[in-house]
Backbone of each chain as ProteinMPNN parsed JSONL, in Angstrom:
{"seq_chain_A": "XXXXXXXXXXXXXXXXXXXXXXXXXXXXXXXXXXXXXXXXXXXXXXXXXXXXXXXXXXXXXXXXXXXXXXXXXXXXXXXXXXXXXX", "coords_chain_A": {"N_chain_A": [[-4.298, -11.943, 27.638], [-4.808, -12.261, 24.999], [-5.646, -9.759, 24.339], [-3.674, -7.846, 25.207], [-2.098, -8.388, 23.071], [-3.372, -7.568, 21.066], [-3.589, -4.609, 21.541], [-1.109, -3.847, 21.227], [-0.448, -4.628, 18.445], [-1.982, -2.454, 17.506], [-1.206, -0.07, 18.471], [1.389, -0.779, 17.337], [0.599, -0.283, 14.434], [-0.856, 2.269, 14.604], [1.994, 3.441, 14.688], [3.293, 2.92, 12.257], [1.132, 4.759, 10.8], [1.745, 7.422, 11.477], [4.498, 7.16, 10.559], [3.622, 7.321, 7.489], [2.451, 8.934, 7.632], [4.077, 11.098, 8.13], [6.059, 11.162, 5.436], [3.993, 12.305, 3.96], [3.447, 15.079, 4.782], [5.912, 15.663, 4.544], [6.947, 15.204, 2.206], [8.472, 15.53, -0.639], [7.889, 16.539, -4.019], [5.012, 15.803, -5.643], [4.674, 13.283, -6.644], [5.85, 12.38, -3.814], [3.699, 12.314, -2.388], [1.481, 11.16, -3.163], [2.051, 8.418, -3.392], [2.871, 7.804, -0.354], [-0.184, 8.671, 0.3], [-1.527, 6.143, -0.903], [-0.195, 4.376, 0.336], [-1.319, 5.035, 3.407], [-3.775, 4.854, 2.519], [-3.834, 1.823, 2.645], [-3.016, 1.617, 5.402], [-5.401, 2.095, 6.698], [-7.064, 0.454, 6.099], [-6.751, -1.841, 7.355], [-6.684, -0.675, 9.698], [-9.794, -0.813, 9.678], [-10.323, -3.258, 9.792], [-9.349, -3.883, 12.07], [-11.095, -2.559, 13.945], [-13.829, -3.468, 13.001], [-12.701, -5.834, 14.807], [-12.777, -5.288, 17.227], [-15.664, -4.16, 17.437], [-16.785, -6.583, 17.079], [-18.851, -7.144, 14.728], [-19.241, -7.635, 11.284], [-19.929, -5.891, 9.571], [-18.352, -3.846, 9.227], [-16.418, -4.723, 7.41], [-17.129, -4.594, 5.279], [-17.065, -1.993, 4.386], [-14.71, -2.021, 4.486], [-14.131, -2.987, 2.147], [-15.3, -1.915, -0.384], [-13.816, 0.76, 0.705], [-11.372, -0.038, -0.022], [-11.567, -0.767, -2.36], [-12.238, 2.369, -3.784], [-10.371, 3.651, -2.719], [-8.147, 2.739, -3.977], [-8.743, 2.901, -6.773], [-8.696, 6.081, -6.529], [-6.142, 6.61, -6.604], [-5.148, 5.811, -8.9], [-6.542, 6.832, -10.499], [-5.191, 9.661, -10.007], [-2.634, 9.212, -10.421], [-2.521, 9.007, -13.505], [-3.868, 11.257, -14.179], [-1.459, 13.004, -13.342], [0.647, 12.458, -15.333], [0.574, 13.366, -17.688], [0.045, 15.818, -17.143], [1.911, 19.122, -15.868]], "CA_chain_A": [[-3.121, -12.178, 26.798], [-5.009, -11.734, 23.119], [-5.868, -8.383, 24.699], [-2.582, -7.212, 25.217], [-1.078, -8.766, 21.829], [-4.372, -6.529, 20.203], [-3.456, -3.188, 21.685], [0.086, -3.967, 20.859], [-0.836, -4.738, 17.263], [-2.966, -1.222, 17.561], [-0.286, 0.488, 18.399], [2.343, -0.115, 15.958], [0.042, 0.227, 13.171], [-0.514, 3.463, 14.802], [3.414, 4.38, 14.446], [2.953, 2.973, 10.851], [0.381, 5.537, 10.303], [2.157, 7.921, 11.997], [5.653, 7.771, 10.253], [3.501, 7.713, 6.567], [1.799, 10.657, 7.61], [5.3, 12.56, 8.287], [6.215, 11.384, 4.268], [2.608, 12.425, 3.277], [3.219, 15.867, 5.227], [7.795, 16.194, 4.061], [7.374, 14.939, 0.368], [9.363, 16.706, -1.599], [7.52, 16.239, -4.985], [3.443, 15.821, -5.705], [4.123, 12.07, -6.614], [5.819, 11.511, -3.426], [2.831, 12.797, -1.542], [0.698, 10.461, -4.159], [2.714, 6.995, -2.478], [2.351, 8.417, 1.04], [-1.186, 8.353, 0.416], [-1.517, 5.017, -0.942], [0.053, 3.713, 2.137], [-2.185, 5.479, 4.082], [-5.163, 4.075, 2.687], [-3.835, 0.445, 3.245], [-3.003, 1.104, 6.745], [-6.354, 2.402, 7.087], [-7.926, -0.982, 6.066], [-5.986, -2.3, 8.815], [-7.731, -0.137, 10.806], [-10.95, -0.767, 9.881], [-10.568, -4.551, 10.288], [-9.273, -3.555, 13.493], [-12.668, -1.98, 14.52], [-14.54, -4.902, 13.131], [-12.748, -6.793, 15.606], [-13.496, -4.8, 18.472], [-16.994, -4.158, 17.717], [-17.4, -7.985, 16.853], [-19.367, -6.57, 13.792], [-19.065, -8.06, 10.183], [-20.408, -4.828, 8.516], [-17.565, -3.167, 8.78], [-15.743, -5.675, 6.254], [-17.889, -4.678, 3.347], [-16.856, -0.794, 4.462], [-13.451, -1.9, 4.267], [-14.1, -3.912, 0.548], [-15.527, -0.273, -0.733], [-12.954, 1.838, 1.037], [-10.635, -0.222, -0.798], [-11.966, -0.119, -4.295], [-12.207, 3.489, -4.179], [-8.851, 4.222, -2.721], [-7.072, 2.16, -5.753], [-9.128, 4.209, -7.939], [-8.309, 7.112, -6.717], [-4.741, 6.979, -6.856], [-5.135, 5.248, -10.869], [-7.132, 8.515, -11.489], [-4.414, 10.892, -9.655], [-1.226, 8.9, -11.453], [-2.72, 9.391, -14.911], [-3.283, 12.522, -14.499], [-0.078, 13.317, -13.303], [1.279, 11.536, -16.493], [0.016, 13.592, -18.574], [-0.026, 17.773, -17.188], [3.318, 19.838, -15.549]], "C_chain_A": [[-3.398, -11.76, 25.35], [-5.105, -10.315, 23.632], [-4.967, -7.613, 24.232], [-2.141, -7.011, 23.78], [-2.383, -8.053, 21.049], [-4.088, -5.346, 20.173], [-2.541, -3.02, 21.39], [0.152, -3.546, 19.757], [-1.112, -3.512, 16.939], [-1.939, -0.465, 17.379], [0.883, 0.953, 17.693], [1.42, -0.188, 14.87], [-0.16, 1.409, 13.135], [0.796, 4.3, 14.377], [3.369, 4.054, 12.98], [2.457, 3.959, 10.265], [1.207, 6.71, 10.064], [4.078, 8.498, 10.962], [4.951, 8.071, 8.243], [3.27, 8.97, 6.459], [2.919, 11.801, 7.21], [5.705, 11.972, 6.865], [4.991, 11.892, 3.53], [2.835, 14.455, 3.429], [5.247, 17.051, 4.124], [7.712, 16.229, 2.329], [7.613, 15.947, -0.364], [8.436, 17.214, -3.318], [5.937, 15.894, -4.552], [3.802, 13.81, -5.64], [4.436, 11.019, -4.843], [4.587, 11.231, -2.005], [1.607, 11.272, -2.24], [1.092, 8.839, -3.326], [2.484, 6.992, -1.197], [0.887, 8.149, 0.815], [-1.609, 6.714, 0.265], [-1.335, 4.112, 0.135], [-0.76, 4.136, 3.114], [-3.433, 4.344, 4.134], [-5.18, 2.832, 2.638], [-3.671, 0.472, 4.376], [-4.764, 1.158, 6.807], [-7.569, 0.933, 6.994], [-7.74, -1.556, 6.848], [-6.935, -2.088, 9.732], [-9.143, -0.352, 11.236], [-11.413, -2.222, 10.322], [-10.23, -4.654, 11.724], [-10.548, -3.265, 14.345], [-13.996, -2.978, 14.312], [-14.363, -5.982, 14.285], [-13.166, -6.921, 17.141], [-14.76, -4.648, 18.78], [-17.954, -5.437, 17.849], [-18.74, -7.711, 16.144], [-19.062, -7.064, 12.715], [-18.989, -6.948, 9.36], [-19.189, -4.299, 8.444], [-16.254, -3.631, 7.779], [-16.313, -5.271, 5.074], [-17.612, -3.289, 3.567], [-15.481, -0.946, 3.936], [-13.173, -2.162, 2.382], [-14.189, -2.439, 0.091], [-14.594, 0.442, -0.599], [-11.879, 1.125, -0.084], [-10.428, -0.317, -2.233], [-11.803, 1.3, -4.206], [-11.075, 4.094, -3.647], [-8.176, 4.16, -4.431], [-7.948, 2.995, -7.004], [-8.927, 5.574, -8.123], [-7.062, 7.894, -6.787], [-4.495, 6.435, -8.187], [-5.256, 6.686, -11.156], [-5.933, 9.741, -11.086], [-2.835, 10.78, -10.392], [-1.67, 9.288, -12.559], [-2.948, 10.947, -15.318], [-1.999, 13.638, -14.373], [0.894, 13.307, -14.783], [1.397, 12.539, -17.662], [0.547, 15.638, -18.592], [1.619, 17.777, -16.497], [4.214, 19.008, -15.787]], "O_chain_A": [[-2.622, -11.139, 24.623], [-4.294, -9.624, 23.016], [-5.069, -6.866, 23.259], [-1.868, -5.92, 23.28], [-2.03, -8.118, 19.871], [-4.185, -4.734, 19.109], [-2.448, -1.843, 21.041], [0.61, -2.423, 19.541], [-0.498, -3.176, 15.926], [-1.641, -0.115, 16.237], [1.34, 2.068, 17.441], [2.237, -0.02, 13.965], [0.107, 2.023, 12.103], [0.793, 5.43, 13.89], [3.415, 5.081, 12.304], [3.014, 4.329, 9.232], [1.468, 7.116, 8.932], [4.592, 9.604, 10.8], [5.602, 8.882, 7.584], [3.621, 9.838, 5.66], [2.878, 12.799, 6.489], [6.067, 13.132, 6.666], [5.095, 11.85, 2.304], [2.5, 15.168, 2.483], [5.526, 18.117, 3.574], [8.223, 16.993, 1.51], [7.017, 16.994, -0.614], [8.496, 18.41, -3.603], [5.618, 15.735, -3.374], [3.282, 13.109, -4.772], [3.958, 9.942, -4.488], [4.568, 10.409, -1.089], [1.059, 10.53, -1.425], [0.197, 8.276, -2.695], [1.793, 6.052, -0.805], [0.65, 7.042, 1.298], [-1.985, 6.097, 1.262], [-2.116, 3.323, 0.668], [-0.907, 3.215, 3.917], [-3.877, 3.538, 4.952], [-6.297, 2.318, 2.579], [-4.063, -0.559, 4.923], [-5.328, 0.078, 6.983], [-8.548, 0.631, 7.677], [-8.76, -2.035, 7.344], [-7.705, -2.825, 10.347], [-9.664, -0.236, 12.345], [-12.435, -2.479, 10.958], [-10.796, -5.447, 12.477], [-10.81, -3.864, 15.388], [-14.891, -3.213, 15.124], [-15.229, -6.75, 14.705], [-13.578, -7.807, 17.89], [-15.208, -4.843, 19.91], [-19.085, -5.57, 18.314], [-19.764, -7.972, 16.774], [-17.854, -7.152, 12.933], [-18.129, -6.895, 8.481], [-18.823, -4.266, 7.269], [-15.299, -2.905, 7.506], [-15.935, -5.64, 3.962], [-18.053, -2.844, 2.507], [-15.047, -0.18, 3.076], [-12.322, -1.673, 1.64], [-13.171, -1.752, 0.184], [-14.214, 0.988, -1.635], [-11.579, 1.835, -1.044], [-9.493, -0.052, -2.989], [-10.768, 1.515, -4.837], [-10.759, 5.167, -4.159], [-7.908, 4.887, -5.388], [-7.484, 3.576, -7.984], [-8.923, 6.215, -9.173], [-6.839, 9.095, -6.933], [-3.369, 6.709, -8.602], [-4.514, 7.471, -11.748], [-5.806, 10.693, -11.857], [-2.097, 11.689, -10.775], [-1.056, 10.32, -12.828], [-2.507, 11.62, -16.25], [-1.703, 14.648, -15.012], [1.717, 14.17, -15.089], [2.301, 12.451, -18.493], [1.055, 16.375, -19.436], [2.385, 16.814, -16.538], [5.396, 19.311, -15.621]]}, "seq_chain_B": "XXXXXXXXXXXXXXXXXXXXXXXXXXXXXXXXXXXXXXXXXXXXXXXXXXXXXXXXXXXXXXXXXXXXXXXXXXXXXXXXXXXXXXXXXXXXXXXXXXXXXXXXXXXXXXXXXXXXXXXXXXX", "coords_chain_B": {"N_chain_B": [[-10.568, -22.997, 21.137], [-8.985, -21.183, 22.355], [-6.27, -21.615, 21.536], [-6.453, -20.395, 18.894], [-7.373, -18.243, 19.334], [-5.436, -16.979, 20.284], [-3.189, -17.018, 18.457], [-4.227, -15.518, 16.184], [-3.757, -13.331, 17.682], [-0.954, -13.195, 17.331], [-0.48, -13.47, 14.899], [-2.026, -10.295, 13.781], [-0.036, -9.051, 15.355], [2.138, -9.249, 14.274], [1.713, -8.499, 11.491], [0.849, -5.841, 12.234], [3.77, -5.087, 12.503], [4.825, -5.339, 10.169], [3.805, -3.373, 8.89], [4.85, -1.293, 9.659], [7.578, -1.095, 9.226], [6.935, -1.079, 7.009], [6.299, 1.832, 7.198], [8.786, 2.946, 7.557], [10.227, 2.301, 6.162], [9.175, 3.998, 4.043], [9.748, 6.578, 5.152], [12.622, 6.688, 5.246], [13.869, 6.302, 2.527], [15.997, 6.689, -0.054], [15.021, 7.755, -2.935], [11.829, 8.289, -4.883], [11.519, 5.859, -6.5], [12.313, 3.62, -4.741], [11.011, 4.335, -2.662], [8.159, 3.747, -3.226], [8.408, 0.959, -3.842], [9.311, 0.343, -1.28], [7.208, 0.994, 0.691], [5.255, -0.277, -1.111], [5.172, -3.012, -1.289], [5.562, -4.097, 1.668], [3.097, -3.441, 3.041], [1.084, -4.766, 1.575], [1.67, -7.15, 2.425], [1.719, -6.776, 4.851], [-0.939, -5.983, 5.236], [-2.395, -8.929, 4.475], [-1.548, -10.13, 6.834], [-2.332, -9.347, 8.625], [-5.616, -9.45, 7.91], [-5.353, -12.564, 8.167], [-4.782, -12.959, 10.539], [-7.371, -12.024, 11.623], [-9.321, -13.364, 10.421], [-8.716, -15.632, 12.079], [-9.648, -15.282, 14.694], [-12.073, -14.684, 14.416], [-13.596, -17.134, 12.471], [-16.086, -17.397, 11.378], [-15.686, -14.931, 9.493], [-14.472, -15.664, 7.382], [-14.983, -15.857, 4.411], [-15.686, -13.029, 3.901], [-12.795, -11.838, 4.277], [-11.391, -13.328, 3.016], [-11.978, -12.443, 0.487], [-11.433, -9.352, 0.598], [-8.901, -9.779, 0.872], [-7.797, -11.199, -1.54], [-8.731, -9.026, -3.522], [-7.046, -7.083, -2.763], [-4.14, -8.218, -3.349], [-4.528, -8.314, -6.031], [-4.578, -5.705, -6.363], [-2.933, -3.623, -5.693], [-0.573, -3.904, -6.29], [-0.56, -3.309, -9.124], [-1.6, -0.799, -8.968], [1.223, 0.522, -7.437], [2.421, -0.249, -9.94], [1.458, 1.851, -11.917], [2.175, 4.239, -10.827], [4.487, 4.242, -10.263], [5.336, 3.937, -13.214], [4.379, 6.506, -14.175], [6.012, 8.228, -12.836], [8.687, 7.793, -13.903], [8.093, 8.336, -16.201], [7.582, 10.876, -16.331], [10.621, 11.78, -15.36], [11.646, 11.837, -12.64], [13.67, 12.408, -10.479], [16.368, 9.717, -9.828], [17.95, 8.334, -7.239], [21.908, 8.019, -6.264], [22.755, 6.116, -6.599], [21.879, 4.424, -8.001], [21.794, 1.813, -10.356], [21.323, 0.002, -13.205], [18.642, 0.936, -15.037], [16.324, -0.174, -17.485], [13.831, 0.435, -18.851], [14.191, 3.128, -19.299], [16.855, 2.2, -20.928], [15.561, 0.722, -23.204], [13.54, 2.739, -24.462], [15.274, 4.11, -25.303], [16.623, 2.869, -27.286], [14.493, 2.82, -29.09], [13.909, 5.35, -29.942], [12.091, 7.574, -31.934], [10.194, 6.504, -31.403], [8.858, 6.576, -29.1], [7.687, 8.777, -28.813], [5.539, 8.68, -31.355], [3.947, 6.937, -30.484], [3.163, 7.684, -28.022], [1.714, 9.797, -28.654], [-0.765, 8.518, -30.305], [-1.616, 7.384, -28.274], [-3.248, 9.473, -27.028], [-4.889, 9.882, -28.884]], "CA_chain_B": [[-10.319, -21.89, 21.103], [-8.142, -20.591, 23.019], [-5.185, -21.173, 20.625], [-6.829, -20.272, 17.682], [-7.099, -16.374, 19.106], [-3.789, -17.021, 20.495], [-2.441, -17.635, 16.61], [-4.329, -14.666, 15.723], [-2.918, -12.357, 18.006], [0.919, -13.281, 17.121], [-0.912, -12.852, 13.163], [-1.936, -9.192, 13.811], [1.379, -8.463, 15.994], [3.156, -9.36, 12.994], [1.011, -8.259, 10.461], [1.498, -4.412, 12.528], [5.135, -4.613, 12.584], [5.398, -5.109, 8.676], [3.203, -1.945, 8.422], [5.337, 0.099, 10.641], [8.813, -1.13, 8.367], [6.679, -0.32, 5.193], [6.443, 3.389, 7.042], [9.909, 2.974, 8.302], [10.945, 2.19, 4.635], [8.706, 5.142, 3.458], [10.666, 7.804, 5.279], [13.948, 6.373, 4.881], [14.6, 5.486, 1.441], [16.489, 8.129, -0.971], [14.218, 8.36, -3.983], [10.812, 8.12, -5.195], [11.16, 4.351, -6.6], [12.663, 2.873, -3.53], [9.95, 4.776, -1.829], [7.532, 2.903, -4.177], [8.612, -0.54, -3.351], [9.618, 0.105, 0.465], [5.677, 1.329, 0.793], [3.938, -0.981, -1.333], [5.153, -4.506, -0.433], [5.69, -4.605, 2.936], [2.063, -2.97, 3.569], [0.727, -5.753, 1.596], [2.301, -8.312, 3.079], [1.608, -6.533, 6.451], [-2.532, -6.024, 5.4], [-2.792, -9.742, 4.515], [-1.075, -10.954, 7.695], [-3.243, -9.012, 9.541], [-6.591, -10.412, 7.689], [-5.284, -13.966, 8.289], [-5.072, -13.242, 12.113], [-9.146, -11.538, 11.806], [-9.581, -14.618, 9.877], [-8.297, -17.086, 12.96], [-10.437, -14.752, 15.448], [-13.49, -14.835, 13.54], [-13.762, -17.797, 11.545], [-17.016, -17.35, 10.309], [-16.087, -14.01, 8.156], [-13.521, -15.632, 6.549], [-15.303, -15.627, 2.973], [-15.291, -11.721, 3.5], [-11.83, -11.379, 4.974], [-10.796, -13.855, 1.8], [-12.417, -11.486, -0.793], [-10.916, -8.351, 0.729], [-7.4, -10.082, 0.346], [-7.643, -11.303, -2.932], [-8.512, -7.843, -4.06], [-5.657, -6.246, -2.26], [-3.549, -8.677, -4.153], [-4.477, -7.739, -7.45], [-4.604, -4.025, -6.906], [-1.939, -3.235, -5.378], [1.078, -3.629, -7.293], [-1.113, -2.353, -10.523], [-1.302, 1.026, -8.365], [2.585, 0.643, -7.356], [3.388, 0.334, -11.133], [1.371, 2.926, -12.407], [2.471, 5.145, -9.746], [6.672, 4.324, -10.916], [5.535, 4.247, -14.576], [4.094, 8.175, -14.374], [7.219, 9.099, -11.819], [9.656, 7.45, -14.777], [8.019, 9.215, -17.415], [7.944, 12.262, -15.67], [11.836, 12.104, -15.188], [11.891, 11.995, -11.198], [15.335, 12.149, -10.029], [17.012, 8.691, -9.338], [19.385, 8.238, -6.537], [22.955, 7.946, -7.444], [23.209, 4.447, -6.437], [21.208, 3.553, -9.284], [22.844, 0.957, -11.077], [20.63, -0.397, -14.23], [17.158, 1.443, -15.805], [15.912, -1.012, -18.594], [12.722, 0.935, -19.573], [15.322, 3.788, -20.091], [17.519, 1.664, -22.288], [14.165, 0.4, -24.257], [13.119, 3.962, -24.665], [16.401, 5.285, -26.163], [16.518, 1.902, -28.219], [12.797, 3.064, -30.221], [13.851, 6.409, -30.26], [11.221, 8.696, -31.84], [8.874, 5.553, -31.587], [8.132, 6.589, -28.298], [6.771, 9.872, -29.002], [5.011, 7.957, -31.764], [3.15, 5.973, -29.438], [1.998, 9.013, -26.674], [0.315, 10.766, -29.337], [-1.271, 7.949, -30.196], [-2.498, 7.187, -27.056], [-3.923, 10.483, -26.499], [-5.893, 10.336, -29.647]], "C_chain_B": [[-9.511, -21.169, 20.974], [-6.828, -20.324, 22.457], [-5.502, -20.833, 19.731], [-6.859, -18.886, 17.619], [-5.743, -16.199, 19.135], [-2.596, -16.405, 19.225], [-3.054, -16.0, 16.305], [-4.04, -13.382, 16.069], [-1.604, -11.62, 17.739], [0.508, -12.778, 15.363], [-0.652, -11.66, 13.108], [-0.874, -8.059, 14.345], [2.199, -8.061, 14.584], [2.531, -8.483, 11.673], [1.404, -6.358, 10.5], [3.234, -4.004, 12.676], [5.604, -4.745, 11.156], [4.811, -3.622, 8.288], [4.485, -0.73, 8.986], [6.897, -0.399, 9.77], [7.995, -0.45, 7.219], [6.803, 1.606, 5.382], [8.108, 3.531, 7.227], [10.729, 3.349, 6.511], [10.397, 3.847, 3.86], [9.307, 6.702, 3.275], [12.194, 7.545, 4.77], [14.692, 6.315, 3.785], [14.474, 6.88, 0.899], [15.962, 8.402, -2.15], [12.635, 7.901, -4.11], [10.38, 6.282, -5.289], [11.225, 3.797, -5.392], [11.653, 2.899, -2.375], [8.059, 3.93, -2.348], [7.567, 1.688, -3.826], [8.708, -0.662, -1.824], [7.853, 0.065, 1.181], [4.802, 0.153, 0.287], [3.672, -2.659, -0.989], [5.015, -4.732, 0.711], [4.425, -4.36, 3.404], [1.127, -4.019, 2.794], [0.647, -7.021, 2.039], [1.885, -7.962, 4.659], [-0.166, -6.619, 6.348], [-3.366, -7.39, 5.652], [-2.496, -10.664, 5.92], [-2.371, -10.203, 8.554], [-5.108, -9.427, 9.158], [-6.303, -11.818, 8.193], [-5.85, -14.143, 9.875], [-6.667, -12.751, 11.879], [-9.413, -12.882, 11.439], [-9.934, -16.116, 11.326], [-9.209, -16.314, 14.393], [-11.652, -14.943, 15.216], [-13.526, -15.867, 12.252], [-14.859, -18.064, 10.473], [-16.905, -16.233, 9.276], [-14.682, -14.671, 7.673], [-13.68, -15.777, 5.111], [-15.144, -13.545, 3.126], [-14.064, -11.181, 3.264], [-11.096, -12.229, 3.471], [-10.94, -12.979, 0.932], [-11.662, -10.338, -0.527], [-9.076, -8.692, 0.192], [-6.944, -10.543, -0.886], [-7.573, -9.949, -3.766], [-7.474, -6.916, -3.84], [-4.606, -6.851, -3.006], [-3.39, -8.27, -5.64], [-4.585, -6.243, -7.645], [-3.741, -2.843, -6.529], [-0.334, -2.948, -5.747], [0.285, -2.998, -8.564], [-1.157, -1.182, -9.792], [0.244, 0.869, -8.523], [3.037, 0.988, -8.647], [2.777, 1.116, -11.93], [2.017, 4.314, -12.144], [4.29, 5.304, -10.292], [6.396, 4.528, -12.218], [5.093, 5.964, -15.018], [5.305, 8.566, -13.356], [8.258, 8.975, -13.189], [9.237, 8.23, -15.932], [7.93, 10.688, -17.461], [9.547, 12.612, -15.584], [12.127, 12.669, -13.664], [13.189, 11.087, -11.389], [14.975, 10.852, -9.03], [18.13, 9.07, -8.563], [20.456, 7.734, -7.34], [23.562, 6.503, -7.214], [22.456, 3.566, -7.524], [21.659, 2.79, -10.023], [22.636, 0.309, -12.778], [19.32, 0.229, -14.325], [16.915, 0.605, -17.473], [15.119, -0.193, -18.985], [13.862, 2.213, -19.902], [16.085, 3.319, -21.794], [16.891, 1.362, -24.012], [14.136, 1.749, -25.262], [14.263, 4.238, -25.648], [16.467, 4.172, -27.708], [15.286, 2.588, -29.493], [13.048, 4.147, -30.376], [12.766, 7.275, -30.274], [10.305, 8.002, -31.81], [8.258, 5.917, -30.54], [6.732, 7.844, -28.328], [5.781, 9.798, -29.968], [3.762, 8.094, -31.277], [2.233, 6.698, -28.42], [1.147, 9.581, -27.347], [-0.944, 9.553, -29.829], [-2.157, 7.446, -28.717], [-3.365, 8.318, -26.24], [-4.92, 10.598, -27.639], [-6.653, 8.768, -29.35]], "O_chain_B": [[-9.161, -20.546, 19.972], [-6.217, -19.272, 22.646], [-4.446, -20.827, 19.1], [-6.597, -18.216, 16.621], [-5.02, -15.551, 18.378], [-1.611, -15.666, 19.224], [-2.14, -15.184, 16.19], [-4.002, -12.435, 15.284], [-1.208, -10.456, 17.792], [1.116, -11.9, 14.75], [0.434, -11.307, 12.648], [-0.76, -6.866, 14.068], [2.652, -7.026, 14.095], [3.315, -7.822, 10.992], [1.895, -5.675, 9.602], [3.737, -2.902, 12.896], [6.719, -4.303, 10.881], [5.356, -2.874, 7.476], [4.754, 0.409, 8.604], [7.511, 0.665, 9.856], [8.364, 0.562, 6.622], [7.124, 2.44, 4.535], [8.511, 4.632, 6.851], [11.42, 4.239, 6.016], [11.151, 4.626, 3.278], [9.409, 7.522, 2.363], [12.762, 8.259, 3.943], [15.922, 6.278, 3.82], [13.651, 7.781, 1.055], [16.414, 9.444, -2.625], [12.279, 7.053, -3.292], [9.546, 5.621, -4.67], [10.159, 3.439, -4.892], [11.424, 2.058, -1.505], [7.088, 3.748, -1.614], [6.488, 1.272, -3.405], [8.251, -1.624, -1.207], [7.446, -0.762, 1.996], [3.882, -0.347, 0.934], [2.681, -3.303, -0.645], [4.268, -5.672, 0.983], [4.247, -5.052, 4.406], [0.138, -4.231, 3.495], [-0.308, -7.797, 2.01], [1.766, -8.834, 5.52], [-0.756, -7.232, 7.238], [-4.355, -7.507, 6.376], [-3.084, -11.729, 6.109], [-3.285, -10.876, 9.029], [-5.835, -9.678, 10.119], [-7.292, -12.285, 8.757], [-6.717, -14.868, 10.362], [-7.287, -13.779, 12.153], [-9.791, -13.594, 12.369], [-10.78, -16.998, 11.474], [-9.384, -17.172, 15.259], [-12.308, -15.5, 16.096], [-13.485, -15.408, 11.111], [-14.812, -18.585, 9.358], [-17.661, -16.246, 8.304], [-13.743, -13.876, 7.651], [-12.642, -15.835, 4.452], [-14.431, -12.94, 2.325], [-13.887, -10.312, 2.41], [-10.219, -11.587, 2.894], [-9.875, -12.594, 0.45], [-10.993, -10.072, -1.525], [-8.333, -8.06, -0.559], [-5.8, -10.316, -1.28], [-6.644, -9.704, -4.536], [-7.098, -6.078, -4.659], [-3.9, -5.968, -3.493], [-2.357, -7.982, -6.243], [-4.662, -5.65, -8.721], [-3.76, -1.654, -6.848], [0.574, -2.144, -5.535], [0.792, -1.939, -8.934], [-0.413, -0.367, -10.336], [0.678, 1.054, -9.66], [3.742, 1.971, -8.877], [3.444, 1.299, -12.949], [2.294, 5.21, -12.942], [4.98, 6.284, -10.573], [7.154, 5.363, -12.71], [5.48, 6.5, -16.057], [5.249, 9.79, -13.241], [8.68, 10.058, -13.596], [10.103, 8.774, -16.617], [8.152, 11.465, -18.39], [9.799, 13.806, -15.748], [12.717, 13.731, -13.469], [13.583, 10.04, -11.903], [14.143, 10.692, -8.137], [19.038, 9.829, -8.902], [20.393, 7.24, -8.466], [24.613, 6.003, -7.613], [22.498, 2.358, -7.755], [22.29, 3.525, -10.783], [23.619, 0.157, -13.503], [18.704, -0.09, -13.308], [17.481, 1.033, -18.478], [15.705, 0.33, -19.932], [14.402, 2.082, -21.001], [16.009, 3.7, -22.962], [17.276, 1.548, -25.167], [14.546, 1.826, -26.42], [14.005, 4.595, -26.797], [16.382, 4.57, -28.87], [15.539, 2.697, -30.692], [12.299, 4.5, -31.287], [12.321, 7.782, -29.244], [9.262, 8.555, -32.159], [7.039, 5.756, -30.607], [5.534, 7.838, -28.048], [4.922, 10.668, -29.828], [2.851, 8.902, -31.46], [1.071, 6.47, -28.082], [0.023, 9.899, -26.957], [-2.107, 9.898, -29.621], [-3.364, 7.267, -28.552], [-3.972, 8.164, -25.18], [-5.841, 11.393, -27.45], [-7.752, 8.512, -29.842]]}, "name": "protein", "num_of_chains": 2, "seq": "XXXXXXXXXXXXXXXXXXXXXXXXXXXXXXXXXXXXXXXXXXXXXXXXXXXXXXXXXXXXXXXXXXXXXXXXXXXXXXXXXXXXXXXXXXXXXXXXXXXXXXXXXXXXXXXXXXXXXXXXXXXXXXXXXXXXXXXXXXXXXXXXXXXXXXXXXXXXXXXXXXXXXXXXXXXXXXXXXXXXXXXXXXXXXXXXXXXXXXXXXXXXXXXXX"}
């Protein structure tokens, strides 16, 4: 029963992924490619706590802490420069 | 036990069906901002639901699974509104359902204060 309601879970986070990707891939504009990403790299934390849960692994919680500092940094550093040039 | 994964199953169910509106919202919505807010709340709201359920699965990482969500809290809307405050100062087209822009109004209010202020902040 948790099984099921796991792969379930899996799944639509998958179509989550799945419909950012197609605004990551359509965006009309650089910033809206810039938001698209962002979303990305929160599903992707998702994901990775996902894989923690399957592997029944801790480590991959302090991958996720990291991945997530350096996302949010790297969309600070890609808005400001936006801000700034064209 | 047994209810405690239970709980965390219906968590992560839920937790993946706010992700999949935040994409839902992502494609759907007619401008940049809307695309901004449809994206960044609901995928917060969908990341932490889905820690809570890891949380009720694994009770011993819940000091990690706490720390990761606190930080998602605080860094997430500071992206979102950097992300609208360089789209707004850029002059990305608003849908025409737009109804009120305050930082607009501000702006025209200070006039040449703003331009002021940028050079200043570049020196």
């Amino acid at each position: 029963m948790v099984d099921l309601l796991f792969i379930l879970a899996a799944i639509i986070a998958g179509g989550a992924f799945m419909l950012a990707l197609l605004r990551f891939v359509l965006g009309p504009t650089r910033l809206d490619r810039v938001v698209a990403f962002d979303v990305l790299t929160v599903i992707s934390i998702t994901f990775i706590v996902f894989a923690a849960l399957i592997e029944g692994r801790s480590v991959y919680l302090d991958v996720a802490l990291v991945y997530a500092l350096l996302s949010f940094l790297g969309v600070i550093a890609i808005a400001r420069y936006f801000e700034d040039r064209f | 036990m047994e209810l405690l994964d239970f709980i965390g199953g219906i968590l992560l169910l839920a937790g993946a069906a706010f992700l999949l509106f935040g994409g839902l919202g992502l494609v759907r919505m007619p401008d940049i901002f809307n695309r901004i807010q449809a994206g960044t709340k609901t995928t917060t709201l969908g990341t932490l639901f889905t820690l809570a359920g890891a949380a009720c699965m694994h009770p011993d990482w819940g000091f990690k699974l706490l720390l990761i969500g606190v930080f998602l809290i605080f860094t997430n809307p500071l992206s979102s509104q950097v992300l609208a405050s360089t789209a707004h100062h850029r002059g990305m087209k608003k849908t025409v359902l737009t109804k009120v822009d305050r930082l607009a109004e501000d702006e025209g209010d200070a006039g040449s204060d703003a331009n002021t202020n940028r050079n200043e902040d570049k020196l």
